[in-house]
ROKENU-121852 format. One record per residue (C-alpha): residue number from 1; chain; x, y, z. Coordinates in steps of 0.2 Angstrom, whole numbers. Last residue first. Layout:
BEGIN
> NUM;A;X;Y;Z
...
//
This chain:
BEGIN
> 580;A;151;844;-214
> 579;A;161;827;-218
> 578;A;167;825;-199
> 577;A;178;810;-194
> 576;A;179;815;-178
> 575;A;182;799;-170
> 574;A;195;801;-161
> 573;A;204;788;-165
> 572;A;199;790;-184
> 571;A;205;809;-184
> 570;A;220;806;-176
> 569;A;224;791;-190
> 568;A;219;802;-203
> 567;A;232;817;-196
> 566;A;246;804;-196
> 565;A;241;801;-213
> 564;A;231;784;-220
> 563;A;236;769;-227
> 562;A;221;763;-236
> 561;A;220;743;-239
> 560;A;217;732;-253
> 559;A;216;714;-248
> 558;A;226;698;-249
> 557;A;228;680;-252
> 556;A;240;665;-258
> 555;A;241;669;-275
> 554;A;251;659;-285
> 553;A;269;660;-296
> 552;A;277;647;-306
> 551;A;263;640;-318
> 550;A;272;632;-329
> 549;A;283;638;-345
> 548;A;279;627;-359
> 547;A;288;635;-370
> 546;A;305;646;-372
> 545;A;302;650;-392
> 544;A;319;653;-398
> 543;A;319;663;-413
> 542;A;328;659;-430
> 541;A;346;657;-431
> 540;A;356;665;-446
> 539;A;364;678;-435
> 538;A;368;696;-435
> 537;A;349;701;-428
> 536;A;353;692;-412
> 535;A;339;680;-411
> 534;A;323;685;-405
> 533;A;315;676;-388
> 532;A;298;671;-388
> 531;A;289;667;-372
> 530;A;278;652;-368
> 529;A;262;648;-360
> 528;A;254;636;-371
> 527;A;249;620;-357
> 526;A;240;637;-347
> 525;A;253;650;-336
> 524;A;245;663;-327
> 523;A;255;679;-327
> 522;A;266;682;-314
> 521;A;285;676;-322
> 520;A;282;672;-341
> 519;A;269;687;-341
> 518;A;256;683;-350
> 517;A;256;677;-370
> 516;A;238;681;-376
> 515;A;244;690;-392
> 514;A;261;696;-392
> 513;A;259;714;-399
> 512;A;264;723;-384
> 511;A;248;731;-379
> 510;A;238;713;-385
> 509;A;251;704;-371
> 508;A;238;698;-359
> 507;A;240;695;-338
> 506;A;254;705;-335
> 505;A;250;722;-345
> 504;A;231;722;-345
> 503;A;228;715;-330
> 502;A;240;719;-316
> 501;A;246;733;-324
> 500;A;228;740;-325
> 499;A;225;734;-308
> 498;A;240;743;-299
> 497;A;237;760;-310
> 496;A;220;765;-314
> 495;A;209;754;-302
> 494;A;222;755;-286
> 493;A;222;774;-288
> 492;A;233;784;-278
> 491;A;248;770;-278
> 490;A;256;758;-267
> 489;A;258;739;-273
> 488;A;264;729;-259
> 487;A;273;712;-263
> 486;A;273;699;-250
> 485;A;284;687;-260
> 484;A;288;665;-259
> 483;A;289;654;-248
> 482;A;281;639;-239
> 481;A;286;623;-247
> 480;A;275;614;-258
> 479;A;283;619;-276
> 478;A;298;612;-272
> 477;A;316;618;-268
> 476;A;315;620;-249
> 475;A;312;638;-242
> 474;A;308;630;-225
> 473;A;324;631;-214
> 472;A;332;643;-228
> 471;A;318;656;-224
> 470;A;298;658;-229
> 469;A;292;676;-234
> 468;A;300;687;-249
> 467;A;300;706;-244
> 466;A;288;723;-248
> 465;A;287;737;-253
> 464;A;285;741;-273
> 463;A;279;760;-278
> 462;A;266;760;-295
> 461;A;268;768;-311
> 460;A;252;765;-323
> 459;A;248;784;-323
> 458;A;265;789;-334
> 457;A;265;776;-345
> 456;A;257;784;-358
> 455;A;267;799;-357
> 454;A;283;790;-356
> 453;A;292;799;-371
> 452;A;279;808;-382
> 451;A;290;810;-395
> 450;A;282;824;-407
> 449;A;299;825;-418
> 448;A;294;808;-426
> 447;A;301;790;-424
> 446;A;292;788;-408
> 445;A;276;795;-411
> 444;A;264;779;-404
> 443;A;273;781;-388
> 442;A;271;761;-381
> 441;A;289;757;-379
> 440;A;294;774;-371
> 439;A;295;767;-354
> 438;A;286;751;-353
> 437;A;286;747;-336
> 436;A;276;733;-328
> 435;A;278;724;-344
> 434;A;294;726;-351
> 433;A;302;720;-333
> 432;A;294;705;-335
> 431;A;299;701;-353
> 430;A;286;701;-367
> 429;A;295;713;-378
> 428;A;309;701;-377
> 427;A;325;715;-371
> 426;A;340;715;-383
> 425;A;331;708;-398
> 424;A;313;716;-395
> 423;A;309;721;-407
> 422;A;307;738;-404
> 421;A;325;740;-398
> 420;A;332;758;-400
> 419;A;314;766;-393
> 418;A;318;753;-376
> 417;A;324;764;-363
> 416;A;338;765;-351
> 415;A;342;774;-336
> 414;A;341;762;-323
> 413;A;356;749;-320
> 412;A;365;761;-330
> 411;A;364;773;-315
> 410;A;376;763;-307
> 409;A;389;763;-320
> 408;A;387;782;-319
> 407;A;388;783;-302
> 406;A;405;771;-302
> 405;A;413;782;-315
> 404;A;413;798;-304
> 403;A;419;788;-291
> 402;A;431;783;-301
> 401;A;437;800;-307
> 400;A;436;807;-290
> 399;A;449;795;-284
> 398;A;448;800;-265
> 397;A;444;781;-258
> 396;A;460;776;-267
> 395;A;465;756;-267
> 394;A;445;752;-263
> 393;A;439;765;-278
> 392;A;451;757;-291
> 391;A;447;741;-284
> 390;A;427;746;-287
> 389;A;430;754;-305
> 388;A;439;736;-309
> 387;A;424;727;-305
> 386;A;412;737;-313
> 385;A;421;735;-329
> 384;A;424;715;-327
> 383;A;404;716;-325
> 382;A;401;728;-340
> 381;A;414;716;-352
> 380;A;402;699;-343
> 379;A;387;708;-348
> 378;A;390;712;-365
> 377;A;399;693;-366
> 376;A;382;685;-360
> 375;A;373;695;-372
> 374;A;360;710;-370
> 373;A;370;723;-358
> 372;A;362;739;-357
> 371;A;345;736;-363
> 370;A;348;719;-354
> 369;A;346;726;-340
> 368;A;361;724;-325
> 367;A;350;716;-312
> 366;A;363;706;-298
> 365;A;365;688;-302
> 364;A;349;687;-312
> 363;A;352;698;-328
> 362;A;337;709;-331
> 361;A;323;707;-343
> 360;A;316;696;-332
> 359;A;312;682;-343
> 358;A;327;684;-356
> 357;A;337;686;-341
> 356;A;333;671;-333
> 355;A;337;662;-349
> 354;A;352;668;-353
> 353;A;357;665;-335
> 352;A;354;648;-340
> 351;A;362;646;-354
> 350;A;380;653;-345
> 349;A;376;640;-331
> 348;A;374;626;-345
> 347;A;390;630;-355
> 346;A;397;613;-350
> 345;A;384;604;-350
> 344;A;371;610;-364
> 343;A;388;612;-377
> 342;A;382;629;-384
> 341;A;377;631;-402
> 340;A;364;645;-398
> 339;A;351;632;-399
> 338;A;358;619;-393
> 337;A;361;631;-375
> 336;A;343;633;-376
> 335;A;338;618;-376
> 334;A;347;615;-361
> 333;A;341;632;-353
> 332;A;323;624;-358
> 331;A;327;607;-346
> 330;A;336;616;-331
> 329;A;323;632;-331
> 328;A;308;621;-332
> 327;A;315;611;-318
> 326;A;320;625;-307
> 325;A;303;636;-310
> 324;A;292;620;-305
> 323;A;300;616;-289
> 322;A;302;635;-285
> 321;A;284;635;-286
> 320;A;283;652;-278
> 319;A;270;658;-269
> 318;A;264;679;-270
> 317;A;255;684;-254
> 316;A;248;701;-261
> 315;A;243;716;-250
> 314;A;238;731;-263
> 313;A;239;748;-257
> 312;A;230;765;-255
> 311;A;237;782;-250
> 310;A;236;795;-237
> 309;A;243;813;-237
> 308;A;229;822;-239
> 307;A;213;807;-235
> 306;A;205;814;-219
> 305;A;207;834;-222
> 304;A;198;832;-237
> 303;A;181;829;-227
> 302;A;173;822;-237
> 301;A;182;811;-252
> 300;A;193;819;-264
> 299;A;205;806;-268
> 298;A;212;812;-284
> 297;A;219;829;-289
> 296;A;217;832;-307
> 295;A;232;841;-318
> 294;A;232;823;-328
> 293;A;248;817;-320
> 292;A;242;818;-304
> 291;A;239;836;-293
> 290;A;240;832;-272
> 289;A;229;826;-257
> 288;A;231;809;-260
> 287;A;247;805;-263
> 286;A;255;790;-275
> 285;A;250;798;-293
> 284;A;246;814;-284
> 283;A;265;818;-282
> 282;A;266;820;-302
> 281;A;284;811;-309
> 280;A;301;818;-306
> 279;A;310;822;-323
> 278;A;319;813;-337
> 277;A;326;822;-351
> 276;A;321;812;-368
> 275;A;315;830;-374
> 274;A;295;822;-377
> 273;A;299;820;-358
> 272;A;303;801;-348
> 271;A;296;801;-332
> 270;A;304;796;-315
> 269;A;315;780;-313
> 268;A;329;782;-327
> 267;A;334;800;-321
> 266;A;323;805;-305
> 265;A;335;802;-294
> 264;A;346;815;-302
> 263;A;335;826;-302
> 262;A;329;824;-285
> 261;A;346;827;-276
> 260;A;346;845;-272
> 259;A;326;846;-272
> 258;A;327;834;-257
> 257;A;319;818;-260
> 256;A;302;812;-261
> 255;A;293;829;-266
> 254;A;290;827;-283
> 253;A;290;809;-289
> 252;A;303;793;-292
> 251;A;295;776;-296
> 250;A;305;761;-290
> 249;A;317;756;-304
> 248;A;326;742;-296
> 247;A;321;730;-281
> 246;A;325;712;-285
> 245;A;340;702;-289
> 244;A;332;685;-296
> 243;A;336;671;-288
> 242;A;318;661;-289
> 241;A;318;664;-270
> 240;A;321;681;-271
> 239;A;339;692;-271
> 238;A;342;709;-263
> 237;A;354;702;-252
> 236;A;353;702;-232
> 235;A;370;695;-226
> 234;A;388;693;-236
> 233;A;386;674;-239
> 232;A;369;675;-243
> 231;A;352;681;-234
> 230;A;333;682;-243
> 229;A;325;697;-235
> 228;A;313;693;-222
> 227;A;294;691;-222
> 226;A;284;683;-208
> 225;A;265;684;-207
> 224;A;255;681;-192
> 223;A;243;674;-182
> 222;A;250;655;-189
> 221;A;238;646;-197
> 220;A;251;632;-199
> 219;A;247;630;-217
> 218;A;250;646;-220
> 217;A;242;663;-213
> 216;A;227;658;-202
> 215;A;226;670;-188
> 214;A;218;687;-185
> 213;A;222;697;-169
> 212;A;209;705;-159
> 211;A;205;724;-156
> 210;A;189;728;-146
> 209;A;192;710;-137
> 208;A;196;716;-120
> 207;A;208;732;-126
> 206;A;220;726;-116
> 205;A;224;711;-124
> 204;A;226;720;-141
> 203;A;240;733;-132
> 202;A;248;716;-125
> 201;A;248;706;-140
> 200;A;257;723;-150
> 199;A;270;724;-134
> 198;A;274;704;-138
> 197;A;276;711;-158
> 196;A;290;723;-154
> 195;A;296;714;-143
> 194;A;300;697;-154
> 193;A;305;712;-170
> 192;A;318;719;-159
> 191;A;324;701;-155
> 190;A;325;698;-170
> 189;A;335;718;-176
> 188;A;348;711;-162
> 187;A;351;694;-169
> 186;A;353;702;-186
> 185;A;367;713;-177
> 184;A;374;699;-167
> 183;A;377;689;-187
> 182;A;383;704;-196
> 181;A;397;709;-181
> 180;A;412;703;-191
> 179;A;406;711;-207
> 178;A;424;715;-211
> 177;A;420;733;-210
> 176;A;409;731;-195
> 175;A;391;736;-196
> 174;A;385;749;-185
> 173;A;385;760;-199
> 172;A;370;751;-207
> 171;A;358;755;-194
> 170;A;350;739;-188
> 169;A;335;731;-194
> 168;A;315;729;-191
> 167;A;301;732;-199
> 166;A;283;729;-191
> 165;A;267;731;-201
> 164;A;249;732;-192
> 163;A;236;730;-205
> 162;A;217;734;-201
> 161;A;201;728;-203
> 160;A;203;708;-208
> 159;A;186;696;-206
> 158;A;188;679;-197
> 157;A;175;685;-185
> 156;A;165;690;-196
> 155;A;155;708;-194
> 154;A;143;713;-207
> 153;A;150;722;-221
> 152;A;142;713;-234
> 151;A;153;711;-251
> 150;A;162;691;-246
> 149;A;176;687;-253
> 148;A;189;691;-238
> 147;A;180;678;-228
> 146;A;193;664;-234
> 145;A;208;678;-231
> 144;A;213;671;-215
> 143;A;212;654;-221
> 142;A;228;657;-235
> 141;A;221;656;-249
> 140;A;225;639;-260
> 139;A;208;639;-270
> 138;A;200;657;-275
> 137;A;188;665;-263
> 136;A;172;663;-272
> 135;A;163;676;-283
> 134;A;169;666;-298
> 133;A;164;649;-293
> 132;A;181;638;-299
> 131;A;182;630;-316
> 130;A;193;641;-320
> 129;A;206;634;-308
> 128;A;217;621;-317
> 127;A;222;640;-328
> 126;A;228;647;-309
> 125;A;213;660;-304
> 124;A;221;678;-299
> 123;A;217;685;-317
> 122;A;216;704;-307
> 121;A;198;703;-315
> 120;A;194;686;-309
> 119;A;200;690;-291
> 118;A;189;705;-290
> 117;A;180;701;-276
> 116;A;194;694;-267
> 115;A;205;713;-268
> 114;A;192;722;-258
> 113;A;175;730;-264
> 112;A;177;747;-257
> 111;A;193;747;-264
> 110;A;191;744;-279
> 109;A;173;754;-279
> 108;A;185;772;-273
> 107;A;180;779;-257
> 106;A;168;793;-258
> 105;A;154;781;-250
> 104;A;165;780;-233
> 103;A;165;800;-230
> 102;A;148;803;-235
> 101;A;145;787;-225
> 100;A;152;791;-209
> 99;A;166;781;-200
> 98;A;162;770;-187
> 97;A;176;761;-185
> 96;A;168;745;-191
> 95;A;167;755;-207
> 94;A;184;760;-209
> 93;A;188;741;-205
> 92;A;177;736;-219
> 91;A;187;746;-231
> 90;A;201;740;-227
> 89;A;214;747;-215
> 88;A;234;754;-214
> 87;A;245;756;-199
> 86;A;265;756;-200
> 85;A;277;754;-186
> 84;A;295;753;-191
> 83;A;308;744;-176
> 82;A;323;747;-169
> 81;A;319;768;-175
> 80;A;330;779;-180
> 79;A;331;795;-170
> 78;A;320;809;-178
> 77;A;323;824;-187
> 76;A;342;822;-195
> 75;A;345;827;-211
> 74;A;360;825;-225
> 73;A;357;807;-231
> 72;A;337;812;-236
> 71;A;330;797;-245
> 70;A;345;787;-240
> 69;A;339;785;-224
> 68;A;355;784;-214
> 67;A;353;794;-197
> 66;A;332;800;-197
> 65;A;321;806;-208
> 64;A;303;810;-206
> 63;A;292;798;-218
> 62;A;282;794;-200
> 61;A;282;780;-189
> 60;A;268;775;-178
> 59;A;272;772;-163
> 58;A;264;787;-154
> 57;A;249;783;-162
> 56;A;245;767;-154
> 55;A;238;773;-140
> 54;A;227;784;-149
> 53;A;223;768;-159
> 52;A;218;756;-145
> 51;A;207;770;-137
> 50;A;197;770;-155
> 49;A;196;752;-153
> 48;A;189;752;-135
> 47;A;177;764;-143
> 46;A;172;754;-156
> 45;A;167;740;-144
> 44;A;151;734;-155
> 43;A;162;734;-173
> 42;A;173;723;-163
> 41;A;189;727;-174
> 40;A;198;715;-182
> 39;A;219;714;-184
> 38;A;231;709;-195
> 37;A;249;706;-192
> 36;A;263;710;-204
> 35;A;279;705;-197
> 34;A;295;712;-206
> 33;A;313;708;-206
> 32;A;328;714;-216
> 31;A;325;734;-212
> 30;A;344;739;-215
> 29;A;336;755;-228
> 28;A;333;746;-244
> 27;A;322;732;-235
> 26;A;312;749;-227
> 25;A;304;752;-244
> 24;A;305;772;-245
> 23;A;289;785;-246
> 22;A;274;775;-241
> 21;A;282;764;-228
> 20;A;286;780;-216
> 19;A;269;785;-215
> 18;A;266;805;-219
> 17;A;261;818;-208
> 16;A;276;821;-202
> 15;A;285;819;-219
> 14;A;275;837;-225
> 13;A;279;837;-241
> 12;A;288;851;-248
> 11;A;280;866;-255
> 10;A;272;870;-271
> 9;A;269;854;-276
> 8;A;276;846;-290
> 7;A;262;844;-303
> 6;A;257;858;-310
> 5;A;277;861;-320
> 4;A;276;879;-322
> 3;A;280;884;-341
> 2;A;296;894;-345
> 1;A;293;910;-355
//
């Protein structure tokens, strides 16, 4: 007797109800430009704000398909959009909205608290920082999140309620073979964005000051926040400032894609069984409203009606000190390249994508893992493969064989785990990629026939959205420039799964038996921040101990906000809100 799997729900989602970022980053679908734009409420014109969303709400894009989104490549609901419109508030801008406090009492302590609050649990103070008041805003915030600290809910004017984000693209098959018409079409989804925000200052105009923009991001205290995908010879890549390629192994989970195609998404990014098949994980882990991965169903605040189908997330302005990373990397890549009995000049570009590897846990140029590929020569062989596949594919469109071949080279760059390398000699056990996904790293039965696959990584998944900020007129190689990642966590519980990675996994290494090493890419970086990297077991060469490493990412600001359904977002404008 086959046993029902509790948490896939038992219909399909309702993607009318549910926001358009929550399901599917919009970078991944020909979105290359976002605007994130905050806004406060006038908690004494809550009307006029309540107006201001009714408006509004015809804009708002929902998780419905339309042509091109991979999630669904076979349906078409809705026309595609120039320009994504997504809504989401903090816990103060509920409560300037008037909502009731059965209802605003239910809501989760993180999130009532807001992200400042709890910088020194997230580990958001740079080591020159400790010094720092704890219950301050933390030095090099962004002005705009300089009242974001504070645990009273009376009004400020600097305070942020609500998150307006605006994505704009083009649809991919507009684009020319030979990429001729790239540069008109990126024009186009500008321009897009430019209205798109002009009709935004318009709606908040109207409202006479229910609804006002927030300014202060950068040091230009600009009223707004740019993000757009790093751009190389062939357009929008998925690369970041550092030069990593970003944007694997998002979470997969019941419900997200059709049933028809859900398996096999699912392999590599869903959950690992005791059986090593892979499977979706539990909707509830990234919707409200539906059972998680321990048969509960979280978010059940009054009425019920008001958070189904919503979620929270985690705004983060991640700077980069590109100057920093660039000189470390140049100086350790030479000793590395000594190390490995390389000549430090002419072999240092093959030492330094080492390197980045070792950190990431993914080669740079464009994120084979190193479980798949662990030396330079592993990964050149899978990359003079690929490449042949593709020619074969280019010569013969029909070739079924390499077609065939091509999806399972591409599903390499996710379906992998780490039982076969403990120690860490392909992958460091401390590399980025380890961290904020263990797979099966941490079942304590592995070895046994009990395997408990991902189990215990199954409530620490969390969805990536987001894009770098700062472009190649400002994104100069020092640590002053104005660049870096927004990078928004999405998940149903910001304490059990975005903070616990945040803290526990990046900011010590006690769960992977490295002591107090962070993360060599987002943890904070003291004078003995290093990472060690094991030598290929079939050599006589000890370890490399990478040192040193500097403190190369920052925290410029952010909150945590609730994305709410379409049917929240009614509720809220209308102000019936109800808990009874």
């Amino acid at each position: 007797m086959s046993s029902v799997d509790l948490t896939a729900p038992r219909r399909g989602l309702n993607l009318a109800d549910i926001q358009g970022n929550v399901l599917l980053p919009y970078g991944k679908q020909g979105f290359p430009y976002a605007r994130y734009v905050f806004l406060r409420v006038d908690p004494h014109k809550e009307e006029g704000a309540r107006k201001f969303l009714t408006l509004l709400l015809p804009k708002i894009t929902s998780a419905l398909p339309w042509d091109s989104k991979i999630a669904f490549p076979d349906e078409v609901l809705e026309p595609r959009p120039a320009v994504a419109w997504n809504l989401a508030f903090t816990f103060r801008g509920l409560y300037a909205l008037g909502l009731p406090t059965t209802t605003l009492r239910a809501m989760p302590a993180e999130f009532i608290d807001g992200m400042a609050a709890r910088a020194h649990i997230l580990g958001d103070r740079p080591e020159r920082d400790r010094g720092e008041e704890q219950a301050a805003v933390p030095p090099h915030w962004d002005a705009i999140w300089r009242h974001a600290a504070t645990r009273t809910c009376e009004p400020s004017a600097g305070q942020v309620h609500m998150l307006l984000s605006l994505n704009a693209g083009f649809d991919p098959k507009r684009l020319a073979p030979d990429r001729a018409n790239l540069s008109s079409l990126l024009a186009e989804a500008r321009a897009s964005l430019e209205a798109a925000y002009a009709d935004l200052v318009g709606r908040c105009e109207a409202t006479g000051g229910a609804v006002q923009i927030v300014p202060g991001h950068g040091p230009d205290r600009l009223p707004y926040q740019d993000a757009a995908a790093v751009c190389d010879a062939n357009g929008p890549s998925k690369r970041e400032h550092f030069g990593f390629a970003d944007g694997f192994g998002d979470p997969v989970f019941h419900g997200q894609y059709p049933a028809g195609v859900i398996a096999e998404r699912a392999i590599g990014q869903g959950k690992l069984k005791p059986d090593q098949t892979w499977a979706p994980l539990a909707t509830g882990e990234f919707l409200l409203g539906y059972v998680d991965e321990a048969q509960e169903i979280p978010g059940q605040t009054y009425p019920f009606e008001f958070t189904r189908n919503g979620t929270f997330m985690a705004y983060r302005k991640l700077h980069e000190n590109l100057g920093a990373f660039d000189r470390w990397v140049e100086t350790t890549a030479r000793a590395l390249a000594r190390h490995l009995g390389l000549d430090p000049d002419a072999d240092l570009p093959r030492a330094r994508q080492t390197l980045m590897a070792k950190l990431a846990g993914r080669w740079p140029d464009d994120g084979v893992p190193l479980s798949v590929a662990p030396t330079w020569d592993a990964y050149q062989a899978f990359r003079q493969h690929e490449a042949a596949v593709e020619a074969r594919l280019k010569a013969d469109p029909d070739d079924r064989a390499a077609a065939a071949e091509k999806a399972a080279i591409r599903r390499q760059y996710v379906d992998f785990t780490f039982a076969d390398d403990l120690a860490g000699h392909k992958c460091p056990v401390a590399a980025h990629l380890r961290r904020v996904n263990p797979r099966d790293a941490l079942d304590p039965k592995l070895g046994t026939r009990d395997r408990m696959g991902s189990a215990l990584n199954n409530r620490r998944r969390i969805l990536r959205r987001g894009l770098p900020y700062g472009g190649p007129d400002n994104a100069t190689r020092d640590d002053a420039g104005e660049h870096g990642i927004i990078f928004m966590a999405i998940c149903a519980s910001l304490f059990r799964q975005f903070e616990f990675v945040q803290q526990q996994w990046l900011q010590y290494g006690l769960d992977f038996n490295v002591g107090n090493d962070t993360c060599p890419l987002l943890g904070n970086h003291g004078p003995d921040a290093k990472i060690v990297i094991p030598a290929d077991p079939g050599s006589d060469r000890p370890p490399f101990i990478a040192a040193r490493i500097p403190q190369l990412v920052e925290v410029r600001g952010g909150d945590y906000f609730f994305i709410p359904s379409l049917t929240g977002l009614r509720m809220l404008a209308l102000g019936i809100v109800d808990p009874t």
